[in-house]
C-alpha positions in Angstrom: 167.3 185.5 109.7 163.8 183.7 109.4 163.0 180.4 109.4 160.5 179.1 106.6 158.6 175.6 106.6 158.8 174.2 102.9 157.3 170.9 101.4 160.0 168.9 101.1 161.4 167.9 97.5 159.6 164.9 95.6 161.9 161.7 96.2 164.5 163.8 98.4 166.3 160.7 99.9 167.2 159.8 96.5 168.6 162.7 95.3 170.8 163.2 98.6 172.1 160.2 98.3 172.9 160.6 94.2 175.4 163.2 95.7 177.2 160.7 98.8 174.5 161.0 101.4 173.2 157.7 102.6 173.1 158.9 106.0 169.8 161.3 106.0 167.6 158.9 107.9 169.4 158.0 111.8 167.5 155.6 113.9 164.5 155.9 111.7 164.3 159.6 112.2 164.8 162.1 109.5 168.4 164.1 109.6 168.5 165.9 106.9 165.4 167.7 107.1 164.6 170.4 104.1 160.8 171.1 105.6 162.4 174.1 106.5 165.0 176.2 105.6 166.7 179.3 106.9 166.7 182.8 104.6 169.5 185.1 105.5 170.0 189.1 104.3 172.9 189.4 102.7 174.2 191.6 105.7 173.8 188.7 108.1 176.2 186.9 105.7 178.8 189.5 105.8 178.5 189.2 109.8 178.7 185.6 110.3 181.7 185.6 107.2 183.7 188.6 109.3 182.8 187.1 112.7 184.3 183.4 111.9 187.3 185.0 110.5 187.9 187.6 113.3 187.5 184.2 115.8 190.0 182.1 114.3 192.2 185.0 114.4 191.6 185.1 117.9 191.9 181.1 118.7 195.1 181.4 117.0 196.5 183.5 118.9 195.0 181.8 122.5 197.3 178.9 120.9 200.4 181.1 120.7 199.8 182.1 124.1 199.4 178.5 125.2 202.7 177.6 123.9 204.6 180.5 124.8 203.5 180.3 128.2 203.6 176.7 129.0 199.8 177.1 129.4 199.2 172.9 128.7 198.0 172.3 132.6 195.2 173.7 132.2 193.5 172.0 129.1 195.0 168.5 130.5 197.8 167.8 127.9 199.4 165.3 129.0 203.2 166.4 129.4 204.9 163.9 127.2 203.4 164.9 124.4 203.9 168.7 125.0 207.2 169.1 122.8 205.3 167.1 120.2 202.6 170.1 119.7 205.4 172.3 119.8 207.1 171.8 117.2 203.7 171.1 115.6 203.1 174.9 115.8 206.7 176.0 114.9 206.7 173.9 111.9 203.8 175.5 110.6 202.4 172.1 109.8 199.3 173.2 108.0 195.5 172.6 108.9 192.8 171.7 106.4 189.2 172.8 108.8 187.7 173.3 111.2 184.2 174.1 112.3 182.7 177.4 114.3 179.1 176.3 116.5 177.5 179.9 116.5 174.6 181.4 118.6 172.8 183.6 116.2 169.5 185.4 115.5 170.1 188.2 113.3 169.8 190.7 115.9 172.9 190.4 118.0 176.5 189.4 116.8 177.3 186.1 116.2 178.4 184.9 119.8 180.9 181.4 119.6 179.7 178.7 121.2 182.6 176.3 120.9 185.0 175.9 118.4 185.4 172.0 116.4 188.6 172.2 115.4 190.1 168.8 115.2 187.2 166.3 113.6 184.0 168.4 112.7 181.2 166.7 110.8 178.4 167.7 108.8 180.8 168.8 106.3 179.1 166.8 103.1 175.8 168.4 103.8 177.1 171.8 104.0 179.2 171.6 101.6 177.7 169.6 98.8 173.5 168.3 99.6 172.4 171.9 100.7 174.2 173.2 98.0 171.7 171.2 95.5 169.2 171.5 97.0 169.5 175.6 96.7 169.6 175.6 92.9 167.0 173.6 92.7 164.3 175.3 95.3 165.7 178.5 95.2 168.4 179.2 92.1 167.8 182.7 91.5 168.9 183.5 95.4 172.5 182.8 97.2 173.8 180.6 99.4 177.3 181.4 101.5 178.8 178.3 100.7 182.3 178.5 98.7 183.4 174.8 101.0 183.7 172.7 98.3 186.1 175.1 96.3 188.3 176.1 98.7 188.8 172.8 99.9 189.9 171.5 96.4 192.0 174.6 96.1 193.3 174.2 100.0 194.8 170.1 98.4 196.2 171.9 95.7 198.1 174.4 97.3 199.1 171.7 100.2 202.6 172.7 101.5 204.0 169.3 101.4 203.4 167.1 98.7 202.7 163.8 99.4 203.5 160.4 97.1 200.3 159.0 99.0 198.0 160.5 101.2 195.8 157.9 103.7 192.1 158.8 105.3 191.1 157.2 108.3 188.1 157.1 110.2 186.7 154.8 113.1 184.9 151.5 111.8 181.4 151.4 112.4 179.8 155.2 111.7 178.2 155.6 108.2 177.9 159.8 108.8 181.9 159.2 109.8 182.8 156.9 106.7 180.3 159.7 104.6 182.0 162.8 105.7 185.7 161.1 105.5 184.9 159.8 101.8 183.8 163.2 100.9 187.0 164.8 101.6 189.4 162.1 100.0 187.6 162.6 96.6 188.0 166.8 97.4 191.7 165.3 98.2 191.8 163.6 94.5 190.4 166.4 92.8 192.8 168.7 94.2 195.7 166.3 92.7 196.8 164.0 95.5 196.9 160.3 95.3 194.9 158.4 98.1 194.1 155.5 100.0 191.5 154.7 102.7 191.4 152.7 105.6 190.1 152.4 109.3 191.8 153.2 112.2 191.7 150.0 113.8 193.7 148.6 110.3 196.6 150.8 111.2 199.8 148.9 111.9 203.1 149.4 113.8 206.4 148.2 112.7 208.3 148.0 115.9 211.7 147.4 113.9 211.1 150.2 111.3 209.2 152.9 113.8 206.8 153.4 111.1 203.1 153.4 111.1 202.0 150.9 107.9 198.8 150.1 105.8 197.3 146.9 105.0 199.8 146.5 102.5 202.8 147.3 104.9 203.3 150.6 103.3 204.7 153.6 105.3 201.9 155.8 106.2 203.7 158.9 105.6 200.5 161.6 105.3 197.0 161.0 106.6 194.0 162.8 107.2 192.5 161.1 110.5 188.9 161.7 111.3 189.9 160.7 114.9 189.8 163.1 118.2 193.2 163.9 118.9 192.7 163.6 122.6 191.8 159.7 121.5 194.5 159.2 119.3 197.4 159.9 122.3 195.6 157.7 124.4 195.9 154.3 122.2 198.3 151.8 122.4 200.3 153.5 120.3 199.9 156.9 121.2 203.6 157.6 122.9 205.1 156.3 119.4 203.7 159.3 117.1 206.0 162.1 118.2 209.0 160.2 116.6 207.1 158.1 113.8 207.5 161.0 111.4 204.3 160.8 110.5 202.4 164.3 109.4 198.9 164.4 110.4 195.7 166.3 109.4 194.8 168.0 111.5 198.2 168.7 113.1 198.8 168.2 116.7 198.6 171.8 117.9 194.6 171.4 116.8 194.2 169.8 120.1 194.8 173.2 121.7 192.0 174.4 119.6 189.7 172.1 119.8 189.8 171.5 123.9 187.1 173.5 125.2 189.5 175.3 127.5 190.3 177.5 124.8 186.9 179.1 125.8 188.0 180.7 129.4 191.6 181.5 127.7 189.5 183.1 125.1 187.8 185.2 127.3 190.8 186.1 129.7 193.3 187.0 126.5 190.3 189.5 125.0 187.4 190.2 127.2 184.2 191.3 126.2 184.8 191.1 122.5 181.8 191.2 120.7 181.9 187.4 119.5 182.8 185.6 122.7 181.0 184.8 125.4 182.4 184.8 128.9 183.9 181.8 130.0 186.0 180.7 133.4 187.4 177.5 134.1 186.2 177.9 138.2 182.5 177.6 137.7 182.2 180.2 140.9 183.0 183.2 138.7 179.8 182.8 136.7 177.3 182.6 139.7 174.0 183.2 137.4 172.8 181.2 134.1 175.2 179.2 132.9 176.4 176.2 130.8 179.4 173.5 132.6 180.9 171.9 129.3 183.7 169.2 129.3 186.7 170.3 128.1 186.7 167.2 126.4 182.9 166.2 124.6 181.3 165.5 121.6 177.9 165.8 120.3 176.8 167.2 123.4 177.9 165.0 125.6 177.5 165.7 129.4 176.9 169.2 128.9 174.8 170.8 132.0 172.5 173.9 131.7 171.7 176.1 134.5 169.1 178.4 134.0 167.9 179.6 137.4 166.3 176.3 139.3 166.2 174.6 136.0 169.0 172.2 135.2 169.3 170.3 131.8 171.9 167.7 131.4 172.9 165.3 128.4 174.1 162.1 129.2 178.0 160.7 127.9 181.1 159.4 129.5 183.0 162.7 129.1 183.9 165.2 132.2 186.7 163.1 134.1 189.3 165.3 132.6 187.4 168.4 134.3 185.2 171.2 132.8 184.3 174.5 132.2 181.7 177.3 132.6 180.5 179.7 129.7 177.3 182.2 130.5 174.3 181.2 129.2 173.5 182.9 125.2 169.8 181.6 125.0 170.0 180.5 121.4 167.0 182.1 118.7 163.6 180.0 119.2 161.5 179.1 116.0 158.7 177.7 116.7 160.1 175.1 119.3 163.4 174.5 117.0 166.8 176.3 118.2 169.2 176.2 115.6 173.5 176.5 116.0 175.2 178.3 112.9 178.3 176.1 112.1 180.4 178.0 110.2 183.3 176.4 108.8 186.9 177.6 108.1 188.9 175.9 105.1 192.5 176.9 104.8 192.3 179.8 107.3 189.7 181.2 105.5 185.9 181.9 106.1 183.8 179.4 104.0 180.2 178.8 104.6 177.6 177.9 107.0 175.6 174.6 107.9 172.7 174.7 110.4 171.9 172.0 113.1 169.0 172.2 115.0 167.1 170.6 117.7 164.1 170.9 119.8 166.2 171.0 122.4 169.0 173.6 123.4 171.6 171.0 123.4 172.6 170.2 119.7 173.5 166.3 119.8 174.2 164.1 117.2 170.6 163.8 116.1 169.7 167.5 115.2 169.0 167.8 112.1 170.6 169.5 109.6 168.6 172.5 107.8 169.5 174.1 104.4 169.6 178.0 104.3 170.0 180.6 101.2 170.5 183.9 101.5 168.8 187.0 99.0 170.4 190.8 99.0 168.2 193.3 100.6 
C-alpha cells in the first residue's frame, strides 16, 4: 500500500459531475481529491476482500446472538420495538449494503474500525467516479471495485418483488440526495419501478394504517437513506411495526450498525485477527484508547486517548452511552491518515473507497481518494 501524489486530471470537476457528482467541492474545499491516489499489490486486495467477508460473517452472527439472548439492553433498543427486529431477522428480510471503516497499512491485517451498516455514504464515488477515473489515469492496472455490478444484480435477484419501490433521503444534503439517486437508477437498471421523495413528504393515513406518497399511494417498499435509530424516534415511529411496510435496510440493521456490536464483537470471538478489542465499561481498557457513541455519525463526539493527549470531535451524540475500542494508530502518509471503507453488497465482498483526513478522526470532510491496484 503506498500512497502516490498525481496532478490532478484537466477539468476534473466536470467530468465527475458528467457521472452524478456535483458534490466534489464542500464548503469551498475540495472532497474528491485525485492529487493522490493509493496503489495496492494484488495480495493486499485478496486481504481486505477475505477480511470484509470473514467480518460480516462475524457481525452476523453477534446479531444472532443478540436476538437469541435478549441482548437489546445493551445497545439501547428501545423495548417496544424489540419484536419488530425480531421478526425482521426471522423473516430473512433481505439487506442491500453496508459499509466496513478499516485501519490498514499493508503490513498488519485489516483491523475493523466500525461497521456502517444502516446508511453508509460515499457509495457513488466508490462505486462509479473512482472507477473513471482508473481507466482513464491508469487503464492497464486494476481496481477492486465490482460495486456497481453487484448492486444491479443484488435488484434483480431482490426476494420480493415490488409493483413500486420509493427512495427517501433527508431534505437538504446534496452528498445525501447524490448517493440516494445513485442507487435508484442501480434500482431501475436492475428492473424495479421507482419513485423518489423526501422523508419529511412521507404521509400517514391514520384510517388506512398505511404510510403514503405525495400522491396518497401506499408506500409498500422503500429504500430509506435515514438512521434507523432516527426513524423510531419520529412521530411516527411506534406505527412502523404494524404498517406492513418492508424497509431497506431492514430493522435488524440497527443491531449492526449500533456501535455496541464492537464490545459484543470482541466478547463472542476474542483476539481474532480483524477486530480490535472493544468493552462497553471504559475501565477494562486502561491504556490508549478511543470512547465512541454507540450512536454517531461522521465522527461525531468521538474521544481519543493517547496517553496525556485527548482529541475530541464535537456533535450532539453520546446521551444514549458509549463505548471503548483500543487504540489501532491508523498508517500516516505524509500528514494524511486514510480509513479503508470496504463495502459489502448482497452479503458479498465488493470494493473499497478511501477517506482520508489530516486528522485521525475521519469526519464528513475527509476527502475521498481513488486507489488501483497492479499484480506483483
Amino acid at each position: 500500500m503506498i500512497r502516490r501524489t498525481l496532478e490532478p486530471r484537466r477539468e476534473w470537476q466536470t467530468k465527475v459531475e458528467s457521472v452524478g457528482m456535483n458534490y466534489h467541492t464542500i464548503d469551498g474545499s475540495v472532497y474528491w481529491d485525485e492529487s493522490a491516489c493509493y496503489w495496492f499489490e494484488a495480495s493486499e486486495i485478496d486481504e481486505l476482500e477475505n477480511a470484509t467477508g470473514a467480518l460480516y460473517d462475524l457481525c452476523c452472527r453477534a446479531t444472532e446472538t443478540v436476538i437469541r439472548n435478549n441482548r437489546f439492553a445493551e445497545l439501547r433498543i428501545p423495548e417496544q420495538f424489540r419484536d419488530y427486529i425480531i421478526r425482521s431477522w426471522e423473516d430473512d428480510e433481505p439487506s442491500l449494503y453496508g459499509r466496513f471503516d478499516l485501519c490498514y497499512s499493508g503490513s498488519e491485517p485489516p483491523r475493523m474500525l466500525e461497521f456502517n451498516a444502516d446508511t453508509p455514504t460515499a457509495l457513488l464515488e466508490a462505486a462509479v467516479v473512482q472507477w473513471f477515473w482508473q481507466q482513464e489515469r491508469f487503464p492497464s492496472a486494476d481496481q477492486f471495485n465490482s460495486i456497481h455490478e453487484k448492486l444491479i444484480s443484488s435488484w434483480r435477484s431482490w426476494p420480493v418483488k415490488p409493483d413500486l419501490i420509493h427512495f427517501a433521503s433527508a431534505a437538504g444534503s446534496s452528498e445525501d440526495l447524490g448517493n440516494l439517486e445513485y442507487l435508484r437508477d442501480t434500482a431501475i437498471q436492475g428492473g424495479l419501478v421507482t419513485n423518489r421523495l423526501f422523508i419529511e413528504e412521507i404521509g400517514w393515513d391514520q384510517a388506512g394504517s398505511r404510510f403514503v406518497d405525495l400522491e396518497n399511494r401506499t408506500i409498500q417498499d422503500i429504500f430509506k437513506l435515514y438512521p434507523w435509530e432516527w426513524l423510531l424516534q419520529e412521530q411516527f415511529g411506534p406505527c412502523l411495526p404494524e404498517s406492513g411496510l418492508r424497509l431497506i435496510e431492514p430493522a435488524w440493521k440497527l443491531i449492526m450498525s449500533c456501535k455496541g456490536i464492537l464490545p459484543l464483537l470482541w466478547e463472542l470471538f476474542p483476539d481474532h485477527p480483524n477486530l480490535l478489542p472493544a468493552y462497553f465499561d471504559e475501565k477494562h481498557v486502561p491504556g490508549d484508547r478511543v470512547i465512541k457513541p454507540l450512536y454517531s455519525r461522521e465522527g461525531g463526539n468521538v474521544r481519543i486517548i493517547r496517553g496525556d493527549d485527548v482529541f475530541t470531535t464535537g456533535g450532539s451524540y453520546g446521551g444514549e452511552g458509549t463505548i471503548c475500542q483500543k487504540y489501532q494508530p491508523l498508517p500516516c502518509f505524509d500528514g494524511n491518515y486514510p480509513v479503508v471503507g470496504s463495502w459489502i453488497i448482497g452479503g458479498e465482498p465488493a470494493g473499497i473507497g478511501i477517506r482520508e483526513d489530516r486528522s485521525e478522526i475521519t469526519t464528513n470532510t475527509s476527502r475521498f481518494i481513488p486507489h488501483y491496484f497492479t499484480e506483483e
